[in-house]
C-alpha positions as CSV (number, residue, x, y, z in Angstrom):
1,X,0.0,0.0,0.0
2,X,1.4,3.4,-1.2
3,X,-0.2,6.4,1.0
4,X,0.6,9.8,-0.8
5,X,0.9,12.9,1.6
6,X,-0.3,15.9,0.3
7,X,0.8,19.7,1.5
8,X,0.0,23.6,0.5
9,X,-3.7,23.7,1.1
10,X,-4.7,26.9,2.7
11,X,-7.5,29.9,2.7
12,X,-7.0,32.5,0.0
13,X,-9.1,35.2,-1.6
14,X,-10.9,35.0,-4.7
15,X,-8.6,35.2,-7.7
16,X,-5.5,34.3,-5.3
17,X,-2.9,31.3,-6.0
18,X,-1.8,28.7,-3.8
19,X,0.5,25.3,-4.8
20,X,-0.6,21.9,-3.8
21,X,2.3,19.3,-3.3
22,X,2.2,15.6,-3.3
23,X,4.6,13.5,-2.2
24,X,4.8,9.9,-3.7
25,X,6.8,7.9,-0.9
26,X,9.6,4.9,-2.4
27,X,11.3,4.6,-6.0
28,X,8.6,3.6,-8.1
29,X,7.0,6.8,-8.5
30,X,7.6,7.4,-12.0
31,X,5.6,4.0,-12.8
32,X,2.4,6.0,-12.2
33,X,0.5,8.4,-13.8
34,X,-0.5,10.8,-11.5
35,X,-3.3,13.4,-10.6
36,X,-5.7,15.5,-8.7
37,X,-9.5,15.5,-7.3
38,X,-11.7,17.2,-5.1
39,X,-14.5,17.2,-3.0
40,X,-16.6,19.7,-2.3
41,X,-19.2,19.8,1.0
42,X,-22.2,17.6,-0.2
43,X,-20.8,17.0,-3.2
44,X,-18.9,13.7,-5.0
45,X,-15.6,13.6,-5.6
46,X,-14.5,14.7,-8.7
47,X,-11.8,14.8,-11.4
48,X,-9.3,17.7,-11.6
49,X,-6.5,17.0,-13.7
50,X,-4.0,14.0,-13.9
51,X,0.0,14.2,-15.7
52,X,1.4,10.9,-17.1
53,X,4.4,9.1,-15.8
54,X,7.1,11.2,-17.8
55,X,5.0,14.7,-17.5
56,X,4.1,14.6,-21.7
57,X,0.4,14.8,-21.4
58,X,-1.8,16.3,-18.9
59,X,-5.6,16.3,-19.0
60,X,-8.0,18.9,-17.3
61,X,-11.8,19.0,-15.8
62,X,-13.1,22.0,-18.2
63,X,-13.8,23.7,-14.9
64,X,-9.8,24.2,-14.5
65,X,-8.6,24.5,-17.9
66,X,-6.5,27.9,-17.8
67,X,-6.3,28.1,-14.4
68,X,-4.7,25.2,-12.7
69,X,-1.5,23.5,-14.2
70,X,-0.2,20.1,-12.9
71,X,3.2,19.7,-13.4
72,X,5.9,16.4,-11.3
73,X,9.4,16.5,-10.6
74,X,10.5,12.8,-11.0
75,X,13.6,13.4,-8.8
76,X,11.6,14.5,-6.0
77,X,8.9,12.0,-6.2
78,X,6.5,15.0,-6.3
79,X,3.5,15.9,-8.2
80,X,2.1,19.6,-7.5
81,X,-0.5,21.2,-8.9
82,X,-0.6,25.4,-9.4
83,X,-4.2,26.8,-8.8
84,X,-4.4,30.1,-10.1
85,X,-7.1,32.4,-10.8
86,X,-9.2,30.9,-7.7
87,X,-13.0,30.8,-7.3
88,X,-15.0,30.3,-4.5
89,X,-16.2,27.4,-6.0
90,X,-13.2,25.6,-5.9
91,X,-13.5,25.6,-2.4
92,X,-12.7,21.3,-1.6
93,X,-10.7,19.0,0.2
94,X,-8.1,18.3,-2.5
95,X,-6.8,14.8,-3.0
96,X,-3.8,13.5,-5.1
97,X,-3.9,9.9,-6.9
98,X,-2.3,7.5,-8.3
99,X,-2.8,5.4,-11.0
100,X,-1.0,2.4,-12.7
101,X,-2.2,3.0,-16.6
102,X,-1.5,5.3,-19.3
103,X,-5.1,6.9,-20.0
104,X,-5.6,9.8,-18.8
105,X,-8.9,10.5,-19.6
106,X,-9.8,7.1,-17.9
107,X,-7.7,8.2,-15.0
108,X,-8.5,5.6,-12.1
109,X,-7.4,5.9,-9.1
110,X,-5.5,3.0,-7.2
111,X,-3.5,5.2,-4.1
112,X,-5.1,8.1,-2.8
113,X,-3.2,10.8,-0.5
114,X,-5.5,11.8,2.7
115,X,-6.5,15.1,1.2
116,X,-5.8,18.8,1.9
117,X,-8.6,21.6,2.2
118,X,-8.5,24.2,0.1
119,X,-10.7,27.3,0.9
120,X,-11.4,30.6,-1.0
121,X,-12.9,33.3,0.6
122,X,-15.6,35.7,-1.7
């Protein structure tokens, strides 16, 4: 069992910035494609984003696009994810994931990180 740690959650104002990290524990972290959800109170969790193994392709929720970038520093064993141009409606506990296959758009989760809340303020 892999258990990612997330860090960089925070409050921030309405069309602030903050930088989620994730950190993928052990040597095998470039096996996975990696990526992002969140889960709003009441809500499901949903898809944000995910970045394959080598950091070539990235797909976005159409809710993000242009404002959140995921990015991964193999070296590190990190994965972060830039949220810029914040809403209040991206207010969520923001988890990080892991996943063994290539698709991206099929992106399913098989290690999940225990989440960090993100909150902005109107």
């Amino acid at each position: 069992q892999v258990q990612l740690v997330e860090s960089g959650g925070g409050l921030v104002q309405a069309g602030g910035s903050l930088r989620l990290s994730c950190a993928f524990p052990g040597r095998t972290f470039r096996s996975y494609s990696m990526g992002w959800f969140r889960q709003a109170p009441g809500k499901e969790r949903e898809f944000v984003t995910a970045i394959s193994w080598n950091g070539g392709s990235t797909y976005y929720a159409d809710s993000v696009k242009g404002r959140f970038t995921i990015s991964r520093d193999n070296a590190k064993n990190t994965v972060y994810l830039q949220m810029n141009s914040l809403k209040p409606d991206d207010t969520a506990v923001y988890y990080c994931a892991a996943d063994k296959e290539s698709s991206l758009r099929y992106f399913t989760p098989i290690y999940w990180g225990q989440g960090t809340q993100v909150t902005v303020a109107s």
